[in-house]
Residue frames as qw, qx, qy, qz and C-alpha x, y, z in Angstrom:
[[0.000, 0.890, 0.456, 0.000, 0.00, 0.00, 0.00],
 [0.292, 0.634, -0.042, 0.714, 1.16, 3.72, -0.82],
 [0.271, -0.486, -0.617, 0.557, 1.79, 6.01, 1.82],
 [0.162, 0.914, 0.320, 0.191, -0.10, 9.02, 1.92],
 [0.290, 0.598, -0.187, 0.724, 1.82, 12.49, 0.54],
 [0.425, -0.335, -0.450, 0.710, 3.13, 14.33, 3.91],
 [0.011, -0.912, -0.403, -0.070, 0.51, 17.43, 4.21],
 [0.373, -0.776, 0.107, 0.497, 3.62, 19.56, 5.40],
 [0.535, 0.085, 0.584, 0.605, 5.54, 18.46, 2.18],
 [0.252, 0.620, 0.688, 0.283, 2.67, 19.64, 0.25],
 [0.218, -0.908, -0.181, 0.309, 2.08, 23.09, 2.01],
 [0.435, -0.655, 0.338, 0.518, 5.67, 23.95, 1.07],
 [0.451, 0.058, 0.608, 0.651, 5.67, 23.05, -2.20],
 [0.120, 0.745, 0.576, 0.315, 2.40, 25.14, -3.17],
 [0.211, -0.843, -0.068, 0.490, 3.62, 28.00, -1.19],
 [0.506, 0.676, 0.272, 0.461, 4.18, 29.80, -4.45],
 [0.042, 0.968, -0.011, 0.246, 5.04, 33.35, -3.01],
 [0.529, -0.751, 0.328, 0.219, 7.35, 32.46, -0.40],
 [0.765, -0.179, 0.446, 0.429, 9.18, 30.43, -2.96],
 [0.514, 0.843, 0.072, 0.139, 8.86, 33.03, -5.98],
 [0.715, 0.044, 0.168, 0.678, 11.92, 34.28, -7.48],
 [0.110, 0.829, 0.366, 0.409, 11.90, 37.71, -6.74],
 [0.588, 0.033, -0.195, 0.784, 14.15, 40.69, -5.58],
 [0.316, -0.921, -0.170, -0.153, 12.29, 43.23, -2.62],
 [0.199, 0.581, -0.464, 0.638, 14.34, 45.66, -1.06],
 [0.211, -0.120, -0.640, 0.729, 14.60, 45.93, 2.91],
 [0.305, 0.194, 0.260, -0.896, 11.71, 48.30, 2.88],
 [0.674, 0.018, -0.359, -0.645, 9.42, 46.69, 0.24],
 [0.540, -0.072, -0.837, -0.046, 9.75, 43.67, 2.36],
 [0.001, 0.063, 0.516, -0.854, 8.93, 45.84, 5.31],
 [0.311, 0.117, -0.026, -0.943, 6.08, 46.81, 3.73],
 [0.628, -0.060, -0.694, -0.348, 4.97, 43.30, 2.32],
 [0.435, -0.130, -0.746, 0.488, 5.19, 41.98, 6.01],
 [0.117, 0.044, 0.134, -0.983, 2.77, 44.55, 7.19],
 [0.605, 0.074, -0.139, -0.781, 0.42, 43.95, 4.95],
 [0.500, -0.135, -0.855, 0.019, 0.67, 40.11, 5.57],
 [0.139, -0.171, -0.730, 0.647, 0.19, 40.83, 9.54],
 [0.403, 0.276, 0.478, -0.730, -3.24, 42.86, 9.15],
 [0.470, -0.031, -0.577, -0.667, -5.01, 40.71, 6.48],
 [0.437, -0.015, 0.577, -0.690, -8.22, 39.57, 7.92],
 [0.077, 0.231, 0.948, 0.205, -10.59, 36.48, 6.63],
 [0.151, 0.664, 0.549, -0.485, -13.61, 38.34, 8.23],
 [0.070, 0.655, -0.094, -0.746, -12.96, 41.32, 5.96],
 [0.642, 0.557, 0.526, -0.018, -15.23, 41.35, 2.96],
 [0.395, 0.912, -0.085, -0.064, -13.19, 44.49, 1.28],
 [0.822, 0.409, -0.119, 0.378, -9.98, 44.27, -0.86],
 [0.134, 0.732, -0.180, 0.643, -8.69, 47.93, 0.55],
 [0.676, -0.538, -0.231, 0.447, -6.61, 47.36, 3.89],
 [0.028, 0.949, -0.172, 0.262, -5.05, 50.71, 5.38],
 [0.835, -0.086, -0.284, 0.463, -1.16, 50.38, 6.63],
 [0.365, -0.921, -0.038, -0.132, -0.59, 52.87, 9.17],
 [0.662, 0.513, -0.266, 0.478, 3.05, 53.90, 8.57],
 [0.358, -0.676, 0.445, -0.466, 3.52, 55.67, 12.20],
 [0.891, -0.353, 0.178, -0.224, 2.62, 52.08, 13.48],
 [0.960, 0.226, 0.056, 0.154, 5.48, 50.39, 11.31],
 [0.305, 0.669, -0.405, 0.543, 7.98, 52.95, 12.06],
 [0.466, -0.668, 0.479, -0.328, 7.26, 52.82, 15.99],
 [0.982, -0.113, 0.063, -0.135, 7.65, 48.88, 15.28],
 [0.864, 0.393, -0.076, 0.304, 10.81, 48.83, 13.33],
 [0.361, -0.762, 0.008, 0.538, 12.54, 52.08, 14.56],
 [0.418, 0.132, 0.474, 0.764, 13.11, 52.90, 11.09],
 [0.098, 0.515, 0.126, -0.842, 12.01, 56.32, 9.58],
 [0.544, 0.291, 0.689, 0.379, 9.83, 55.83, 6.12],
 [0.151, -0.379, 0.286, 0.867, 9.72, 58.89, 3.78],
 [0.651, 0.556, 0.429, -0.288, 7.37, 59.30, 1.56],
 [0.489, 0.658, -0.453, -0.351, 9.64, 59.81, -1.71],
 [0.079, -0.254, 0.958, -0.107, 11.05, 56.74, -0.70],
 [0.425, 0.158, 0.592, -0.666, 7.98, 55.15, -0.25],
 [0.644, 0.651, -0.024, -0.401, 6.36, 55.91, -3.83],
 [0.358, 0.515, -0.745, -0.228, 9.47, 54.32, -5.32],
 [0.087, -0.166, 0.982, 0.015, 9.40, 51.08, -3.48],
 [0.512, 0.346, 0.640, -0.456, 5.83, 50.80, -3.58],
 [0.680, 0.494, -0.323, -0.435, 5.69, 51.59, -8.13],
 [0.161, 0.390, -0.907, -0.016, 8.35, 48.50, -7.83],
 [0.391, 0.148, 0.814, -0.403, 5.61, 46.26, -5.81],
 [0.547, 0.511, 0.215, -0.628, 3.20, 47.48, -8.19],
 [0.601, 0.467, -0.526, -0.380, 5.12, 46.31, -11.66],
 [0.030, 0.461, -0.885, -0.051, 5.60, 43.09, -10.03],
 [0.753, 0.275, -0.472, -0.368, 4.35, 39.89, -11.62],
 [0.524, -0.256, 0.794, -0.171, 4.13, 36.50, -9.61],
 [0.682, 0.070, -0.588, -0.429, 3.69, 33.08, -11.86],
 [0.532, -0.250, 0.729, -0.351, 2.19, 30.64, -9.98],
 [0.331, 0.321, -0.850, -0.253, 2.51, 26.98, -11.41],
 [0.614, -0.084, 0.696, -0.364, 0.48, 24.16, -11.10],
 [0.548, 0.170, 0.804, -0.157, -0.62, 21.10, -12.27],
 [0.431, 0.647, 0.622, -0.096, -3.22, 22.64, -14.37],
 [0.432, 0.803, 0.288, 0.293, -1.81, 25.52, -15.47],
 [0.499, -0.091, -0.200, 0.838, 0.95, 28.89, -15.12],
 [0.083, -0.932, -0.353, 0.010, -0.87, 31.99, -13.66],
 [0.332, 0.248, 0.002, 0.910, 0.43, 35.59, -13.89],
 [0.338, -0.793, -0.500, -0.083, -1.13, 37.73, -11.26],
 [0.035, 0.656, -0.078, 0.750, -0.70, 41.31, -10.37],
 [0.362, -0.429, -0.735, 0.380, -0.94, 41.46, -6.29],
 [0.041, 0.457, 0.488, -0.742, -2.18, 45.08, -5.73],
 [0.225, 0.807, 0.528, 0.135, -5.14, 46.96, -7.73],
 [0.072, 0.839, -0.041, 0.538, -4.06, 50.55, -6.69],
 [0.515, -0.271, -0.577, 0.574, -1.96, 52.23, -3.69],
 [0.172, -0.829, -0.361, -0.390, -3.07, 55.05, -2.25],
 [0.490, -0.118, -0.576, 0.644, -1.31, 57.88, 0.01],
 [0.259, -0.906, -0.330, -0.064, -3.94, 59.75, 2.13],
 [0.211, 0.654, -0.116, 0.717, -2.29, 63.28, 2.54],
 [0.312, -0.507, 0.351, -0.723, -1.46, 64.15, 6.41],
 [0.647, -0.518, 0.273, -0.488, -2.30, 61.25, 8.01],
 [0.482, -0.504, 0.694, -0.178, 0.22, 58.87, 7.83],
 [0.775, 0.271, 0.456, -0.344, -2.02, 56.48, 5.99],
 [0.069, 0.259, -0.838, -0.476, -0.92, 54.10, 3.01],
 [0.769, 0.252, 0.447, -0.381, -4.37, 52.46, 1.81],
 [0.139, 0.237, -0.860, -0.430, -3.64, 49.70, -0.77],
 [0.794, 0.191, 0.263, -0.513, -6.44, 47.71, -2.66],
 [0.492, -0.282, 0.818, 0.095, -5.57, 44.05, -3.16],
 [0.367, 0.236, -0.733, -0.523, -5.78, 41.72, -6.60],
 [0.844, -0.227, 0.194, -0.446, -8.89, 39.36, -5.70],
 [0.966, 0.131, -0.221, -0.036, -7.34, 36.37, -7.56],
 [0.439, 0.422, -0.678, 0.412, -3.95, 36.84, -5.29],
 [0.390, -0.635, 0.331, -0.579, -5.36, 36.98, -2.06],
 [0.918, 0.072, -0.331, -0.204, -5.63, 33.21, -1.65],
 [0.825, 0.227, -0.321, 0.406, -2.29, 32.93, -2.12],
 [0.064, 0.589, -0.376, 0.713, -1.41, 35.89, 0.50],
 [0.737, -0.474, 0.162, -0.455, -3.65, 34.11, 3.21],
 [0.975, 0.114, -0.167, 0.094, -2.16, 30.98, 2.54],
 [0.663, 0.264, -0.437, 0.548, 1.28, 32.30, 3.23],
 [0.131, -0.655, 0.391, -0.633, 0.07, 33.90, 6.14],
 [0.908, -0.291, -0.082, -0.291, -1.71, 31.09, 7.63],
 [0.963, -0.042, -0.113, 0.240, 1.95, 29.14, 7.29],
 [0.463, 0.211, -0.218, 0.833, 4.21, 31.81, 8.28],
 [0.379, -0.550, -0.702, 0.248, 2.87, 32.53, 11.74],
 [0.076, 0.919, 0.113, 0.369, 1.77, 36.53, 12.63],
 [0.527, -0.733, 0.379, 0.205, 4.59, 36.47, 15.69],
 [0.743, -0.019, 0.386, 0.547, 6.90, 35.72, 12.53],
 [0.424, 0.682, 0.205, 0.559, 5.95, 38.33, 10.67],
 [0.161, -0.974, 0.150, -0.059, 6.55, 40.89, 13.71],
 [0.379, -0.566, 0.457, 0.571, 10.73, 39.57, 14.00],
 [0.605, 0.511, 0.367, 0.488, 10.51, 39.30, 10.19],
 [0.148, 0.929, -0.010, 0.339, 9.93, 43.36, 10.33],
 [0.425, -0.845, 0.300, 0.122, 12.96, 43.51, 13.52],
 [0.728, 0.062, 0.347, 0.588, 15.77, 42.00, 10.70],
 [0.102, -0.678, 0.217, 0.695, 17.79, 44.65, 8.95],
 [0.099, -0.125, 0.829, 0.535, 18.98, 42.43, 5.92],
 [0.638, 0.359, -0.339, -0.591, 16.97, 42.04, 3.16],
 [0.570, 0.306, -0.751, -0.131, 18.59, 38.69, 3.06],
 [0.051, -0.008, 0.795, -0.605, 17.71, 37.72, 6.69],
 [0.579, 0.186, 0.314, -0.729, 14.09, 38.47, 5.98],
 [0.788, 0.301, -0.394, -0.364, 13.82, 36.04, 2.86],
 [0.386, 0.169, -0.865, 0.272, 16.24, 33.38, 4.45],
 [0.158, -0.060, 0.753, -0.636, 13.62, 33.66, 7.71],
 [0.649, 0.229, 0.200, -0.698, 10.97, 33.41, 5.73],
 [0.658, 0.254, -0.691, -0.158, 12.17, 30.08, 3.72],
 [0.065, 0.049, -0.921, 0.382, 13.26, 28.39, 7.21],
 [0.379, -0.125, 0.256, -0.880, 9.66, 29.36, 8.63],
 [0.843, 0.127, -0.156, -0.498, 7.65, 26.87, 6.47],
 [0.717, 0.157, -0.640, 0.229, 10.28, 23.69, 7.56],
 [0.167, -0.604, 0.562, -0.540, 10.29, 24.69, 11.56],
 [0.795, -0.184, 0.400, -0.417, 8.05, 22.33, 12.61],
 [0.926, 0.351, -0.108, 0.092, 9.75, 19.40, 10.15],
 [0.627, -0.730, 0.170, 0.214, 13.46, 20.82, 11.56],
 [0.396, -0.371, 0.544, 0.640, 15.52, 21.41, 8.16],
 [0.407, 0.592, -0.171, -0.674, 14.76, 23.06, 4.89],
 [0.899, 0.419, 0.124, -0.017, 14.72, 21.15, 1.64],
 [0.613, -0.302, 0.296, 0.667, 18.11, 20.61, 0.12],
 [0.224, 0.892, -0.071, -0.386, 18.59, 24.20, -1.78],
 [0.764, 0.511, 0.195, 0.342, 20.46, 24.41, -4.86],
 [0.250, -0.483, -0.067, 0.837, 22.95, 27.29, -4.10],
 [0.060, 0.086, 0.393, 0.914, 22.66, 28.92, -7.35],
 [0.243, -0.419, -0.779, -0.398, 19.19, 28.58, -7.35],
 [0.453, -0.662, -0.310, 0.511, 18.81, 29.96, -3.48],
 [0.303, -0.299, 0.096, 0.900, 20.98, 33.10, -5.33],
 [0.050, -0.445, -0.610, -0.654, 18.03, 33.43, -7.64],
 [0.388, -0.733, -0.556, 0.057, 15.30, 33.05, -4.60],
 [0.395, -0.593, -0.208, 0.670, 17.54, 36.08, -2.73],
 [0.143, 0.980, 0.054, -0.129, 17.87, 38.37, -6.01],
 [0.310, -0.734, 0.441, 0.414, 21.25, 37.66, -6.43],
 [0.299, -0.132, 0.693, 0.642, 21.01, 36.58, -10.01],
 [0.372, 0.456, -0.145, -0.796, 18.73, 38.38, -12.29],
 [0.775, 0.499, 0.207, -0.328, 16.57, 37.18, -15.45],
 [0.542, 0.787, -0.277, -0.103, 19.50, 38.09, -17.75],
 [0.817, -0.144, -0.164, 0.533, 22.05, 35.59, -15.19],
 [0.306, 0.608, -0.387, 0.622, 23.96, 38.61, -13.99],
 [0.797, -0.439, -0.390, 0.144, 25.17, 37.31, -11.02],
 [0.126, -0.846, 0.279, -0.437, 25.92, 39.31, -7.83],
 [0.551, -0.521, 0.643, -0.105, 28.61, 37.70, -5.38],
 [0.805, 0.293, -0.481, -0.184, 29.92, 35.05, -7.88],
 [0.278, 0.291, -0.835, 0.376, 32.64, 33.69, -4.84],
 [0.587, -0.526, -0.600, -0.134, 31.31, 31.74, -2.66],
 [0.422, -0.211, -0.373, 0.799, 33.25, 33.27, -0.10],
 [0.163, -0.033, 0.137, -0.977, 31.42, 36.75, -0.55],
 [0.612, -0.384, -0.481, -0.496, 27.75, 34.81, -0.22],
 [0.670, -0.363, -0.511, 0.397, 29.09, 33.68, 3.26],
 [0.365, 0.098, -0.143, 0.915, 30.12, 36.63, 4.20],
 [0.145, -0.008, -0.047, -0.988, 27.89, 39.24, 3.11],
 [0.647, -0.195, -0.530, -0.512, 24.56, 36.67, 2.80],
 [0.759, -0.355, -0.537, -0.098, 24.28, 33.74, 4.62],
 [0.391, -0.129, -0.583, 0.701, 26.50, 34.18, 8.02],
 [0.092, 0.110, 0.329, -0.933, 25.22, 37.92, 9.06],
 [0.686, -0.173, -0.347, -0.616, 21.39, 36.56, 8.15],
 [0.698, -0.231, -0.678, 0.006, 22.10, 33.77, 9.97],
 [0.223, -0.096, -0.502, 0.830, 23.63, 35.57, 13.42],
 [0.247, -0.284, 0.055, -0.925, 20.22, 38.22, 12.73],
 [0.703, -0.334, -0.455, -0.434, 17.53, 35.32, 13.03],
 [0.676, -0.249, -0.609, 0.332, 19.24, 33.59, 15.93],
 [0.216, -0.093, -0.479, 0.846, 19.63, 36.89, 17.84],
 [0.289, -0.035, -0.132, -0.948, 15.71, 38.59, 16.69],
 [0.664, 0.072, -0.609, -0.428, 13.70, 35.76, 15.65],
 [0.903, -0.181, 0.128, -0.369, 11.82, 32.27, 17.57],
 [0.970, 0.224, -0.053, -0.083, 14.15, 30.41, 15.25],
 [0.432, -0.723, 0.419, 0.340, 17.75, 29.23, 15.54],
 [0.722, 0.677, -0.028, -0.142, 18.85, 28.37, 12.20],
 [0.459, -0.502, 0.634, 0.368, 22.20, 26.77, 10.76],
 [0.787, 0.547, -0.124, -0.256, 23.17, 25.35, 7.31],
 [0.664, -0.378, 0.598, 0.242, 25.16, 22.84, 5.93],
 [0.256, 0.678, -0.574, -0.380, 27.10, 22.84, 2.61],
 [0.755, -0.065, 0.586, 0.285, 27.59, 20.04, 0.01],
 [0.047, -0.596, 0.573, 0.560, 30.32, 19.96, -2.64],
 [0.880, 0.252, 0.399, 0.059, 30.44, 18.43, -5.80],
 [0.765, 0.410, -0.012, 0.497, 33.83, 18.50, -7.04],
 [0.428, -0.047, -0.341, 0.836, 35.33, 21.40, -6.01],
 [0.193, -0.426, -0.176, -0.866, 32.19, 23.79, -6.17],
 [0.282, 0.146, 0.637, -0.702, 29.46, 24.33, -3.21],
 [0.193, -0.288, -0.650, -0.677, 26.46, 22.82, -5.39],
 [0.514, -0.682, -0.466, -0.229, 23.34, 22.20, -2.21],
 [0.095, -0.241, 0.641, -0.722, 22.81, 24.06, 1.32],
 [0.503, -0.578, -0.632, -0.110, 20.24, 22.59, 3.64],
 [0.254, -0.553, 0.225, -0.761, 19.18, 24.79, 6.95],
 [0.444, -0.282, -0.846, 0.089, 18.41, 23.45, 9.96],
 [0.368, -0.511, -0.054, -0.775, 15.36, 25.41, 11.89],
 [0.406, -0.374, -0.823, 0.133, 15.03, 24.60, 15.41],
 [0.198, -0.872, -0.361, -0.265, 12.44, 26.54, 17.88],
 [0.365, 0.162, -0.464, 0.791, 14.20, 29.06, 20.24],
 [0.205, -0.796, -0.514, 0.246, 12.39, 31.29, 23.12],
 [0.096, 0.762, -0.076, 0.636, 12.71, 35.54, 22.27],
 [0.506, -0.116, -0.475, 0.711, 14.12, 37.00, 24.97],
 [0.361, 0.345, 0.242, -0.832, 11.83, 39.94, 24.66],
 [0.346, 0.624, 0.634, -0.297, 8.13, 40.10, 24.09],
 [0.096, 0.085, 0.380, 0.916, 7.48, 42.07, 20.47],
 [0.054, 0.347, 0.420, -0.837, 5.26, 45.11, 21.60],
 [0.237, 0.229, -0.436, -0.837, 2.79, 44.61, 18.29],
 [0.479, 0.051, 0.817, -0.318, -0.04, 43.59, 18.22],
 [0.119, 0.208, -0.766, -0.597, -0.62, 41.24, 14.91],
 [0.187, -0.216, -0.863, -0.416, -3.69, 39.43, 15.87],
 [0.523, -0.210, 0.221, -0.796, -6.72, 40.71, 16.89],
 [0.645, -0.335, -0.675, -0.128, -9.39, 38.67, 19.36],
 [0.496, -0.598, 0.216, -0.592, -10.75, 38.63, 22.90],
 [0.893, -0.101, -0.433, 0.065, -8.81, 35.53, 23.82],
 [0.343, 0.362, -0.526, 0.689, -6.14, 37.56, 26.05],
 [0.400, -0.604, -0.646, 0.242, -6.69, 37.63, 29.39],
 [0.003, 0.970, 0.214, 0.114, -7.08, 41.60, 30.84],
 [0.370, -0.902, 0.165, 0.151, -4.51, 43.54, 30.54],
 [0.599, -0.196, 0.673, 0.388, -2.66, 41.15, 28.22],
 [0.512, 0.559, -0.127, -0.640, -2.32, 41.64, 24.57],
 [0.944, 0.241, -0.049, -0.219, -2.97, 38.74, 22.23],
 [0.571, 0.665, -0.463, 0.137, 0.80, 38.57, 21.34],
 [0.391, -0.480, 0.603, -0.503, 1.79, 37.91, 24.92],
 [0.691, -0.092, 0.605, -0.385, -0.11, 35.08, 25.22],
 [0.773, 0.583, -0.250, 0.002, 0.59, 34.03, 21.60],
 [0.344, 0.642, -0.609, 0.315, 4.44, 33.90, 23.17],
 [0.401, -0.438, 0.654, -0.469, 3.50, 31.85, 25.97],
 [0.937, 0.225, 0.113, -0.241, 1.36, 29.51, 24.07],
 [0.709, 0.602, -0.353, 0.105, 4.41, 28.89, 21.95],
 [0.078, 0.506, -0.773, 0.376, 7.07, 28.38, 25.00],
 [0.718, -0.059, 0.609, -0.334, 4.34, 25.70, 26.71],
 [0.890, 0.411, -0.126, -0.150, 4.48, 23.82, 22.85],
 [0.453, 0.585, -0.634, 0.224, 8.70, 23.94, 23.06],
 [0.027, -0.337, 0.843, -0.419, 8.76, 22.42, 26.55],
 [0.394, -0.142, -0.874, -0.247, 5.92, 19.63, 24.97],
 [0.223, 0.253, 0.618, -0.710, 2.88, 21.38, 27.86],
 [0.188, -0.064, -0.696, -0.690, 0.68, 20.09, 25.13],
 [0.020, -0.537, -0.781, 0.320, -2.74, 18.62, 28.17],
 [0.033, 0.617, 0.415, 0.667, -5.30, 21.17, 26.55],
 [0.535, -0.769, -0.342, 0.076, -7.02, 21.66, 30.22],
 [0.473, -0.631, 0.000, 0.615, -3.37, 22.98, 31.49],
 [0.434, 0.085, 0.463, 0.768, -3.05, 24.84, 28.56],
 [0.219, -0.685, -0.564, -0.406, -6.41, 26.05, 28.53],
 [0.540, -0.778, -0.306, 0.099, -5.59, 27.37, 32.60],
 [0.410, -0.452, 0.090, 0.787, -2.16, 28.85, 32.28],
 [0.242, 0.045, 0.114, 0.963, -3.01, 30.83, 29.06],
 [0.238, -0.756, -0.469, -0.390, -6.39, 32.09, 30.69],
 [0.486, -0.815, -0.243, 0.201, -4.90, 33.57, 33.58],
 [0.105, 0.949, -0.169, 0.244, -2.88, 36.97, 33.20],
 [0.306, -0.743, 0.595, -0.010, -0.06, 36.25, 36.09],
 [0.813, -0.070, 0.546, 0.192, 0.98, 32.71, 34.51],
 [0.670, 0.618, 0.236, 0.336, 1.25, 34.32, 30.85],
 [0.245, 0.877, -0.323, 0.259, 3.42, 36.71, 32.32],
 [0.712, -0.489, 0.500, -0.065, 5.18, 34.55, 34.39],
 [0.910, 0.210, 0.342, 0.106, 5.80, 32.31, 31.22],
 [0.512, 0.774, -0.083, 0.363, 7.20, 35.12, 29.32],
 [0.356, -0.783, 0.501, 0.092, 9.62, 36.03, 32.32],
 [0.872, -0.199, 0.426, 0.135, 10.55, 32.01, 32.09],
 [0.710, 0.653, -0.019, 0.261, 11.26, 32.53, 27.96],
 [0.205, 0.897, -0.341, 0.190, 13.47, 35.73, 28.85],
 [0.479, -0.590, 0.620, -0.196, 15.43, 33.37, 31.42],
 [0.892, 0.036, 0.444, 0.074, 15.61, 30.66, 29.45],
 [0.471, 0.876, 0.034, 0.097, 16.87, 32.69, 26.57],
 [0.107, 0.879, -0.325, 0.332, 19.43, 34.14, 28.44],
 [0.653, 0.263, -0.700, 0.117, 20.52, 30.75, 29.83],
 [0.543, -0.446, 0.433, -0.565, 19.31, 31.03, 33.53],
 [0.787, -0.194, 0.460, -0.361, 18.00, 27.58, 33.51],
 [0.655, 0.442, -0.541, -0.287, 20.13, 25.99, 31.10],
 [0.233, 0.316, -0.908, 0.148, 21.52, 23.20, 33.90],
 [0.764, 0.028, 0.330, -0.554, 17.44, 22.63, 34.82],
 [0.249, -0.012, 0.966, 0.065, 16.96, 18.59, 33.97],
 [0.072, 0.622, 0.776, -0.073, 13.05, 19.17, 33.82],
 [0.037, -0.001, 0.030, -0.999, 12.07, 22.83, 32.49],
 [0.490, -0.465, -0.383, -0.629, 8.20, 21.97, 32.00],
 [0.647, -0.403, -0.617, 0.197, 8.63, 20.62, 35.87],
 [0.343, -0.185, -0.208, 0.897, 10.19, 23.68, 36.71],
 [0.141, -0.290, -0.372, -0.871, 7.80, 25.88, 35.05],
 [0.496, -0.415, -0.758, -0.087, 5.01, 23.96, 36.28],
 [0.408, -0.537, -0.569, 0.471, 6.30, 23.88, 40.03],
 [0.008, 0.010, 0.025, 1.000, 6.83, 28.31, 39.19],
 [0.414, -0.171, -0.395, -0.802, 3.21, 28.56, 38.31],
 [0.418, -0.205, 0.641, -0.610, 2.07, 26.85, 41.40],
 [0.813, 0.188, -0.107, -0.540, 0.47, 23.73, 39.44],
 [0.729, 0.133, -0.664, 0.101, 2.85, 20.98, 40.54],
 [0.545, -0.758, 0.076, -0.351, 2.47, 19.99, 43.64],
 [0.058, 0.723, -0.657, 0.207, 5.86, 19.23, 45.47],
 [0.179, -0.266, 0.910, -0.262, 6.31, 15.37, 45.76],
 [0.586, 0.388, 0.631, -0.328, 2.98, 14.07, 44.69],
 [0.484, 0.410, 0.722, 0.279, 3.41, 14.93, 41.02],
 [0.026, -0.002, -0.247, -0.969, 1.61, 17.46, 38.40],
 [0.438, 0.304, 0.556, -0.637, -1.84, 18.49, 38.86],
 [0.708, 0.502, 0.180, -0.463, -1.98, 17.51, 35.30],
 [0.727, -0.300, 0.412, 0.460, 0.02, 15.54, 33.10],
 [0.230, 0.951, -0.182, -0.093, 2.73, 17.13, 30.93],
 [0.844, 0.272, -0.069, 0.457, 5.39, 15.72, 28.78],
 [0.146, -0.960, 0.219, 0.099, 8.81, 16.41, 29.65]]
């Protein structure tokens, strides 16, 4: 009997955008990452507003409006093909952009027949990715974090072609003019200082490994395991009334995600530490201390956590049970 295709496999291969072959600056990827973080299923209209104060106070970057108009005609002339099966599509992603004079306001109306494909890559490139996506400098950090993203939960990327990878980053053009031909200046200037941003910004810790054939680098593979942030990113990407008071979603988005790495998977205790305000901030202390190696010579961190959060009782067990 066949086995059935791996659904993760699948996800990754159809993820057309992340994997397009296409060269955004630093800012137009700022800007794409934005607009990933406030599409909305609920929302019957194409025309989402991106509140440029909000994305400056996020990034600490300053955005200009001459600037702006340029990176944003570049978004505009750009052309995704998406391949399948059935057929090769060519699809515009925005209708019109729009800057409202004086208030800050960028209002962009979306291509219906791309949006699919824009949910889809949000759905698999999580909204607490897209806020450290916007805290990377590199251009080349943000596309390299956003390839690893769709393989975390599988722990290592497909095996990359280099050259091919130099396409996916922009560093070789339609016409083959290739930028960094040594491999030595792709290490350098590419893959190392992308790799040092995710591990020091980012959930993920990321390596890569190199194979030769003959004397050339021909494949890299990544390897994507989960990390804890050391700080809390002050942005809030998903809206809902699931936070407890006083908590924004993201919070408790970052706590959910440090009870998944240390396998607190019992729904009920999951269901009781992120409903209650002093445990989700209690968790997020634990990240920053776990980050920052406090508890790195702990045997048992979900026991430890636990016994912190007053839900193991001392000698008798856990008041629920919880891989560790």
């Amino acid at each position: 009997m066949n086995n059935p295709p791996n659904p993760l496999l699948e996800v990754r291969q159809s993820n057309a955008l992340t994997n397009a072959r296409f060269e955004y600056s630093e800012l137009q990827l700022d800007l794409f990452f934005f607009m990933l973080s406030k599409l909305r299923k609920t929302q019957e209209s194409l025309v989402y507003q991106l509140n440029i104060k909000e994305l400056s106070a996020l990034t600490g970057k300053q955005y200009h409006l001459p600037y702006l108009l340029l990176a944003t005609e570049g978004m505009m002339s750009r052309v995704f093909t998406i391949t399948t099966e059935k057929s090769v599509k060519q699809l515009s992603m925005f209708q019109r952009i729009e800057y409202l004079t004086g208030t800050g306001i960028t209002e962009i109306k979306l291509s219906e027949d791309i949006l699919p494909h824009l949910f889809h890559l949000k759905d698999n490139f999580t909204s607490y990715g897209l806020a450290a996506a916007l805290r990377l400098s590199s251009k080349y950090a943000k596309r390299i974090y956003q390839l690893c993203s769709q393989w975390k939960d599988l722990g290592e990327t497909k095996k990359y072609d280099v050259q091919d990878l130099k396409k996916t980053l922009g560093l070789i053009d339609d016409k083959g003019n290739e930028k960094m031909k040594q491999f030595g200046q792709l290490r350098s200037f590419v893959l190392d200082p992308a790799v040092k941003q995710i591990n020091e910004h980012t959930e993920l810790h990321i390596s890569y490994q190199l194979e030769k054939v003959g004397r050339s680098f021909k494949n890299i593979v990544f390897t994507v395991k989960p990390q804890a942030l050391a700080d809390t990113i002050p942005f809030d990407l998903v809206p809902g009334d699931t936070a407890p008071a006083g908590l924004a979603p993201h919070q408790v988005e970052n706590a959910g995600r440090l009870l998944a790495q240390l396998s607190i998977i019992t729904p009920t205790l999951v269901a009781q530490i992120l409903g209650n305000a002093a445990h989700v901030a209690a968790c997020n202390k634990f990240a920053h201390d776990l980050k920052t190696g406090k508890h790195t010579k702990t045997h048992s961190l979900s026991g430890l956590l636990l016994t912190i959060l007053g839900l193991k009782k001392t000698g008798n067990g856990p008041l629920f049970n919880a891989q560790s």
